[in-house]
C-alpha positions, 0 to 999 in steps of 0.5 A, a space after each residue: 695633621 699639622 696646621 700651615 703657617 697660611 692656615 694660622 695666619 689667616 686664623 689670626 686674620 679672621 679672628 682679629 676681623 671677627 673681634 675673637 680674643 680667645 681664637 686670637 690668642 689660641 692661634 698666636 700660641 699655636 704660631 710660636 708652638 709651630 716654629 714659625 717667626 713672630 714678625 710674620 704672625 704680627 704682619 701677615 696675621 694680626 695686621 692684615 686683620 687690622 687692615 680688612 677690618 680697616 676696609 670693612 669701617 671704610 666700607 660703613 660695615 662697621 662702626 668704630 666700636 667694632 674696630 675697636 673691638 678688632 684692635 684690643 683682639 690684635 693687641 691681645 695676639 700683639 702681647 703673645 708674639 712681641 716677646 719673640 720678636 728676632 733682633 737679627 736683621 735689625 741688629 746686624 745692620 747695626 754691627 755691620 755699622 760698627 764693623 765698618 767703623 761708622 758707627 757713630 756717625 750713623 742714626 739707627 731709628 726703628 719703630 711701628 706697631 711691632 716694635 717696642 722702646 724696650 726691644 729698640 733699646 736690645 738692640 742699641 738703636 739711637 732711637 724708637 718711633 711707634 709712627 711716622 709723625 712722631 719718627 720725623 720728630 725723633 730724627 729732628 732731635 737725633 740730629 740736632 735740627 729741631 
């Protein structure tokens, strides 16, 4: 019997929670061998992990070591499903860009957890934040009003 998509996501949920690498990383390959997109395994898996261990630190059930613990098993499922990570809707709202011929008249930023300055680069944005403080500087200087 096969296993759902739900069924994975909630394995790499509970084993980013539980601080498990080794069932992280099993079921981030299991995710890909099973066909299913990378950026829903990231968000709805490794991410909602990072989100109830978050709550469980908030709750003082766990200290930030155990977060930490949490975070190197995200950043292991992180490194299996990045690579697969689809340019498709990111790169077709810069063609439409193009196609409209206000390409060069529009800033493309992208960024978080998910994204790399490498995988922005694939697809000819402007621009890469990996957070939201940091992405206000980065349109600051895109613009030339820092």
């Amino acid at each position: 019997m096969s296993v759902t998509k739900e069924e994975l996501l909630k394995r790499l949920s509970d084993g980013v929670v539980d601080m498990e690498e080794d069932d992280v990383i099993k079921a981030s390959n299991e995710y890909l061998e099973a066909g299913y997109a990378a950026y829903d395994g990231i968000m709805e898996g490794l991410v909602d992990g990072m989100n109830r261990a978050s709550q469980l630190y908030d709750d003082e059930e766990y200290f930030v070591t155990d977060v930490l613990l949490c975070s190197d098993a995200m950043y292991e499922g992180l490194s299996i499903l990045r690579p697969h990570l689809s340019s498709d809707g990111m790169n077709t709202v810069i063609e439409l860009l193009k196609e409209a011929g206000i390409r060069e008249n529009v800033k493309v930023m992208i960024g978080g957890g998910p994204i790399s300055k490498k995988f922005a680069d694939k697809i000819g944005a402007d621009g890469y934040s990996d957070n939201a403080v940091d992405a206000v500087r980065l349109a600051k200087k895109l613009l030339d009003i820092a």
